[in-house]
N, C-alpha and C positions, 0 to 999 in steps of 0.2 A: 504493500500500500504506500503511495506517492505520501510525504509530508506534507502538510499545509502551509501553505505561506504565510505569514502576514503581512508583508510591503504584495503589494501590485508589480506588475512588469515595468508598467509605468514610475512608480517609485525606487524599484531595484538601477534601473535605466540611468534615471537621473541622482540616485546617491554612489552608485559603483561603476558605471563604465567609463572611458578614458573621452575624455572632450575632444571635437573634433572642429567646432569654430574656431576661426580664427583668434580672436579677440583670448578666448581660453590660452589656446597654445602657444601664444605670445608670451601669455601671461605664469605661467607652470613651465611648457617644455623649453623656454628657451635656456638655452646649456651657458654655463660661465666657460673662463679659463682654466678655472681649477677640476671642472667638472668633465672639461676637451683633454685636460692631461692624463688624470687617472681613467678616460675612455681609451686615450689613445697606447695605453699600457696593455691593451688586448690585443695578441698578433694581428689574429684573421680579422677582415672584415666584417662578416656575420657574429663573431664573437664581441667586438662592437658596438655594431645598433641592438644588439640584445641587450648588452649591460647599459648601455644609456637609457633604453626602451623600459628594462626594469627601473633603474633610476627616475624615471617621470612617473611613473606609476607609484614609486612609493611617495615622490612627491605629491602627486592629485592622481585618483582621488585619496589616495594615500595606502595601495595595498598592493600585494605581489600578484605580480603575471600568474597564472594558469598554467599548468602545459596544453599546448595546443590550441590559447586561445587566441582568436583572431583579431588583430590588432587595424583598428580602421587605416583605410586609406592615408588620409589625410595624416597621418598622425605619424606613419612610416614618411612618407615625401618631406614634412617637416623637419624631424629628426633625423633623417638621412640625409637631407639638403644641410644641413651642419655641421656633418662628418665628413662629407664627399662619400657616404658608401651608399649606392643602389638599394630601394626599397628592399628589391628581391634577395636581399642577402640574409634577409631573415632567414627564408625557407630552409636553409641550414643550420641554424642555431641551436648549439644546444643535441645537438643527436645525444648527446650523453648525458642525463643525469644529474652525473656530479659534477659537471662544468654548469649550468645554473642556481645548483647550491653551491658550490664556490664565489659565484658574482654575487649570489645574496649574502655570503659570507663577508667580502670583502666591503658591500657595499654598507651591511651594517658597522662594519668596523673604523670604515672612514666617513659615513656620517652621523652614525651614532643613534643608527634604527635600531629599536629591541621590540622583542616578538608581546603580544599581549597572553602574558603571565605572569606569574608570582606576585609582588608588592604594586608594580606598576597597575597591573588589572585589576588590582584589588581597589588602589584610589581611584582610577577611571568607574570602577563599577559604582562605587560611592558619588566621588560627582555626579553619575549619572542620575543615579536618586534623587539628589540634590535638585536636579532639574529639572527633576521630572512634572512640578506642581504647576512649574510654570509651563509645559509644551504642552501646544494642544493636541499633536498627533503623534502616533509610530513615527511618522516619515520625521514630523519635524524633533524630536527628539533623536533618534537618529541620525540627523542631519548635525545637531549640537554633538553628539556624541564622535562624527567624525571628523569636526574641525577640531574638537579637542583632542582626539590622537593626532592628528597634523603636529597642532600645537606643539605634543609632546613627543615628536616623532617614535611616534607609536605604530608599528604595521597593525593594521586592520585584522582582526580576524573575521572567520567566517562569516557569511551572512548570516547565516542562522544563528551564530553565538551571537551577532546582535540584533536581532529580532526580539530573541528569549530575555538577552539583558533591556531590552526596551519595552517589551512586553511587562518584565517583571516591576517595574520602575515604576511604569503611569500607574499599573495595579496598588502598589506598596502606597504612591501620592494620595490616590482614591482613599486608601484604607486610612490615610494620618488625616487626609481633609474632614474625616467624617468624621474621625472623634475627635477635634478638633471643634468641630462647630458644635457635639455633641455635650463637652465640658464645659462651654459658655453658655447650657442653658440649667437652666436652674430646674429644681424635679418638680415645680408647681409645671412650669413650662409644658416640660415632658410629660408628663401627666394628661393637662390640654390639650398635646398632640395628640397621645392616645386615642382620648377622646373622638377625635377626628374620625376617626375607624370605627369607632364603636356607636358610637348615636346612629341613632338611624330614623328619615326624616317620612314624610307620607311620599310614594309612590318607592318603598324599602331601597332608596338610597342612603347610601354614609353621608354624612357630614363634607365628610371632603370631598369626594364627587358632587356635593349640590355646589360647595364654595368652586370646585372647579370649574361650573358649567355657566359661566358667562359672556356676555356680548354684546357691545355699543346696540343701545336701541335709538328708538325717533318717538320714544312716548313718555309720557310718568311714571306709565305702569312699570316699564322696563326700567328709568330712573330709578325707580321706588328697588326693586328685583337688587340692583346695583348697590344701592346703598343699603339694604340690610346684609349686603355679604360685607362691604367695606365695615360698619359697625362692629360686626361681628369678629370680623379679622382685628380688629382693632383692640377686642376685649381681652384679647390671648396673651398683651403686653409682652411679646419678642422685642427684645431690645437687635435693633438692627446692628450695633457692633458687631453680634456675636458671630458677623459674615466678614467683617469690615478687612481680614487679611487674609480674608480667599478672592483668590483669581479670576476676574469677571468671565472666565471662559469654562471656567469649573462652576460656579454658581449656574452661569443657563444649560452648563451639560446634568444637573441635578435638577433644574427643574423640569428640563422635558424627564429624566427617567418619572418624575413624580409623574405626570403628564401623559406617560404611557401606562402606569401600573394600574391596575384593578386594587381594592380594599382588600379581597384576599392576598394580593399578591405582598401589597407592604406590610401586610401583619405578621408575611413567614419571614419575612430578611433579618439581618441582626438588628440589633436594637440603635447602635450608635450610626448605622446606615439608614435607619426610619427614621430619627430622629433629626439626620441630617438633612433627608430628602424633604423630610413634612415644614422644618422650620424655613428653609430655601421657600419653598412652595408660598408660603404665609406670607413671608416679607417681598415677594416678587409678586404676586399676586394683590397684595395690599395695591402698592403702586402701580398696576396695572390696570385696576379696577376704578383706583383713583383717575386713572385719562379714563378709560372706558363712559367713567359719569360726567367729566367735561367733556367728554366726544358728545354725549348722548343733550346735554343741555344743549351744545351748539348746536344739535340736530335737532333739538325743538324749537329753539329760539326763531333758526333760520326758516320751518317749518311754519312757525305761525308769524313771521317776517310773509313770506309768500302768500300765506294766507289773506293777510290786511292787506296785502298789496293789489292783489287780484279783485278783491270787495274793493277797495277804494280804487281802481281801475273799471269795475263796474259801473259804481256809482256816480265815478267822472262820464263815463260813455253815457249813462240814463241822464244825467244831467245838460251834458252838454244836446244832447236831443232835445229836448226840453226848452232850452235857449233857444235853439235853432228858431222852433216853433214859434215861440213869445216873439221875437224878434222877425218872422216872417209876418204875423199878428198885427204887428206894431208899424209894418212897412207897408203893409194892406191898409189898415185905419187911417196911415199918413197918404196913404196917393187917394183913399177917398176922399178925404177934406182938402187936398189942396182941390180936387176935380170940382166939389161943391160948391167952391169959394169961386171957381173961375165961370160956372154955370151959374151961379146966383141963386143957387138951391140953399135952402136953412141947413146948419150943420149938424141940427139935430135928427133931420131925417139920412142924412150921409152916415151917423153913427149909430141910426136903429139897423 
């Protein structure tokens, strides 16, 4: 059975294979003088662009050739174009074994690469913990973990050793973020969470699926829906510190798990991971609900804005008809009196 990945091809791609743009290979493979000397201490040709070849590699992305892997175009023309030796001189490199552990031998010894074990692995593995609260992903903590063996020139090891070491890291952050936030609440708190789960409202929902299930209305009635969840949230008294040095990326990844979970499902998890998810939940929610009920006034306000407007758009149209009339009225009664006055008829019979 094939192992499971955790990076993508796509994220294997761009943390481990060798850069083939320009602007990269300018920047990594271009070779010094000291670096053209102890190249040019290798008789053959193909023995050569291997040892430079390996040498850029442990440079960026910072890990040993393969046997038999296939080194892009671009990357041989570069590096060969700096040696004067033919791409094609790879295809020989290396028939033997222990002439590429020798160049790794040599190469660790004159720049001062060491393999990832003993004490060194042990503080890499620890830094990586360390960072892990702050990365939002596998890739991008992996991404941290292999500028820091750069740093330290440290050879990479396998993928999979850091996968597991990245794996285990954001895992172990998860686990401190949550009793963490856990400790900062006081047992009345926790208690009120509980709660949450256990009341149960008319149509046998929890407490916390009703506080969940809200949405900007265009009425009172929904205003009204709004603010008895805000009151409510409100009565629980979370003091919002007790978030205040967790990582705004770990807070909205705990509130969607809240978000997805069913009532049974948070009643089975550990206590300091319920307690973490429900108190996220409450103080994210508070302030959500808080815009949700000025969304929802603006949408009534505006609401019955258009309403007045249309009636008093009405009432101008009824009216100005109305004018029209009187004033058609009034244009009538004036051409009959002047007609009166020039006929010599009484004006009293011009305005019966």
């Amino acid at each position: 059975m094939s192992r499971r990945h955790i990076f993508t091809e796509r994220q294997r791609a761009a943390l481990f294979d060798l850069p083939t743009d320009e602007l990269s290979l300018l920047k990594f493979y271009t070779l010094g003088d000291d670096d053209l000397e102890n190249i040019r201490q290798r008789r053959r040709p193909e023995n050569r662009i291997g040892f430079a070849l390996q040498l850029c590699a442990l440079r960026y992305p910072g890990r040993a050739l393969t046997p038999g892997e296939m080194i892009p175009r671009e990357v041989l023309s570069f590096v060969g174009a700096q040696l004067g030796v033919p791409a094609d001189a790879l295809l020989t490199y290396a028939t033997r074994r222990q002439t590429r552990q020798q160049h790794m031998d040599t190469l660790r010894e004159i720049y001062g690469y060491k393999t990832f074990t003993g004490r060194g692995a042990r503080d890499l593995r620890e830094w990586t913990f360390g960072q892990a609260e702050d990365a939002r992903s596998n890739e991008d903590l992996a991404h941290r973990f292999i500028v820091r063996c750069r740093e330290t020139s440290t050879i990479l090891p396998a993928v999979s050793t850091i996968e597991r070491l990245c794996a285990d890291a954001l895992v172990a952050a998860e686990r401190r973020i949550e009793t963490r936030i856990a400790e900062n609440l006081t047992a009345d708190v926790r208690d009120h969470l509980d709660k949450l789960l256990s009341e149960m409202l008319a149509g046998n929902i929890s407490r916390f699926i009703w506080l969940r299930n809200f949405e900007v209305g265009n009425n009172s009635a929904a205003a009204n829906r709004l603010l008895d969840r805000l009151e409510f949230l409100r009565t629980l008294n979370i003091n919002h510190s007790a978030l205040a040095s967790i990582p705004a990326h770990r807070i909205a990844r705990l509130r969607r798990q809240g978000e997805r979970y069913f009532t049974d499902g948070l009643r089975d998890i550990t206590s300091d991971r319920r307690w973490a998810i429900l108190a996220v939940c409450v103080v994210e929610w508070e302030a959500a609900i808080a815009d949700a009920i000025v969304e929802t006034h603006d949408r009534i306000v505006g609401k019955t804005w258009r309403e007045a407007k249309r009636q008093h758009d009405e009432t101008i149209s009824g009216s100005k008809a109305t004018l029209t009339d009187t004033i058609r009225t009034f244009t009538a009664l004036g051409a009959s009196l002047l007609e009166a006055r020039s006929d010599g008829t009484p004006l009293e019979m011009a305005v019966a």
